[in-house]
N, C-alpha and C positions, 0 to 999 in steps of 0.2 A: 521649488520644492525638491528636495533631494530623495534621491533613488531610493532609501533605505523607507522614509514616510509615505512613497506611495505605496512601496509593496506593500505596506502593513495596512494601509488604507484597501487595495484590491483585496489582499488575503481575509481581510475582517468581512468586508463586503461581500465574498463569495461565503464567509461561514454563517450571515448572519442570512441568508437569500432562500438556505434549507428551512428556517423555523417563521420566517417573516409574515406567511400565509397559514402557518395553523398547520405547515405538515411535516409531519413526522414527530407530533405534539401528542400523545398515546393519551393522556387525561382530559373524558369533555368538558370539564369546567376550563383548563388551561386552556382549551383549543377555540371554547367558546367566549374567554375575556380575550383572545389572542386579533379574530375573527371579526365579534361584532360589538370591542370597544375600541381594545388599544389601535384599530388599524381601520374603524369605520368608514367604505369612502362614500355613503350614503349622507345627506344632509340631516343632520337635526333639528328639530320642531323647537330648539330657542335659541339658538345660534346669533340671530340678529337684536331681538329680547335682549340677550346676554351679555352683545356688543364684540361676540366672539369673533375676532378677523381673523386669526394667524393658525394654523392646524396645532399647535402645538398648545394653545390657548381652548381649540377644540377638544384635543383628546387630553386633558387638564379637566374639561367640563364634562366628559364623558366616562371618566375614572370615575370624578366623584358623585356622578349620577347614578353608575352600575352598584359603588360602594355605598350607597345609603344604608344608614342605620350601623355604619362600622368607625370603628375610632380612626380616622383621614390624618395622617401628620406629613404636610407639604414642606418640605426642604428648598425655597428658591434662592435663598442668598447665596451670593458666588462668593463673598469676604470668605474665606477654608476656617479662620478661628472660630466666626457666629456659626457656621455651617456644623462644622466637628462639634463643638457644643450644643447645639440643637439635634445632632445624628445621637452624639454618647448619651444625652439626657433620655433621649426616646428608650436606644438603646438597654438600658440596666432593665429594666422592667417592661416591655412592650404589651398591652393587653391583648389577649385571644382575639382569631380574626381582626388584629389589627390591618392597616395599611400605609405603608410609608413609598413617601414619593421622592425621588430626589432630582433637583433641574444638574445641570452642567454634569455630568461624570463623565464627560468625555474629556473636561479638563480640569478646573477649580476641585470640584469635589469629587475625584477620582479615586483618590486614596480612601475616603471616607465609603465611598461606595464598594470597595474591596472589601475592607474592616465588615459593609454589613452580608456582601455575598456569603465571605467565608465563618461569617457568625450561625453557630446552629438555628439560632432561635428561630434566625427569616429562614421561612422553609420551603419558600417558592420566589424565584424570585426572577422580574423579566430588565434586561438590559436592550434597552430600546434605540443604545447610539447618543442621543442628544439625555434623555432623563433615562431614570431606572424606577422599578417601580419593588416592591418587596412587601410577601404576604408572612403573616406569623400566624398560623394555623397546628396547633402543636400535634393534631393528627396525621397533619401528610407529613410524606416524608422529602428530604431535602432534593428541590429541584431548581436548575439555574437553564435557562433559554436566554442562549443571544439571537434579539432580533432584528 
C-alpha cells in the first residue's frame, strides 16, 4: 500500500469518527436513523428468520425495516453501466420521501454516487464507507454526513 492511499484511508477515518455515533448530527430524525438503524449493535428479532449473516446484509434489512411504506430503490450491481442506468433512471423523477441505496461507492459506483450527493433533489444524504444511502424529502434542506 503506498503512502499517498493510507493517508487518505486515516484522513477519511478520522473525519468519518465525528458523525459515526450520532454526534454532532443537530436533526433528531438524522441522529435517530444514524443511532438506531444504520449503526444498530443490538440483535434483531429476525436476523436468523432472514438468514441475515454478514452486518452489511443486517443493516440492508434494517434500512428497509425503518423505511416501510416508502419507495426503497436498492443499487447492488457493481457492473458501473447497469449501475448508472439504474441510478439515472431513478434519478429524472425520484418520488417524495423516496429512499435510494447504493452498495460499492467506495469503488465501482463511486462516480455515480457523486452525481447523486451533488444532485439537489437527494436532500439528505449518508455516506456510510462500504454503501451510501440518500433521502428525497423536498422539505429539508440539503445535508451530506460522512460516516
Amino acid at each position: 500500500m503506498n503512502l499517498r492511499r493510507t493517508t487518505h484511508i486515516i484522513l477519511t477515518s478520522l473525519a468519518r469518527a465525528a458523525h459515526r455515533h450520532g454526534f454532532g448530527v443537530q436533526s433528531p430524525s438524522d441522529y435517530e436513523l444514524i443511532r438506531d438503524v444504520l449503526f444498530e449493535p443490538l440483535h434483531y428479532y429476525a436476523y436468523e428468520e432472514q438468514g441475515l449473516n454478514t452486518p452489511l446484509e443486517r443493516q440492508l434489512f434494517r434500512i428497509q425495516n425503518h423505511f416501510r411504506g416508502h419507495p426503497i430503490e436498492v443499487v447492488k450491481t457493481t457492473i458501473s453501466n447497469e449501475a448508472n442506468d439504474q441510478i439515472r433512471l431513478f434519478m429524472k423523477a425520484p418520488p417524495p420521501d423516496a429512499v435510494l441505496v447504493i452498495e460499492h461507492i467506495d469503488d465501482e459506483n463511486a462516480e455515480s454516487w457523486d452525481r447523486v450527493v451533488a444532485d439537489p433533489k437527494a436532500t439528505v444524504t449518508f455516506d456510510m464507507g462500504r454503501r451510501g444511502l440518500a433521502t428525497f424529502d423536498p422539505k429539508r434542506i440539503k445535508q451530506n454526513y460522512l460516516l
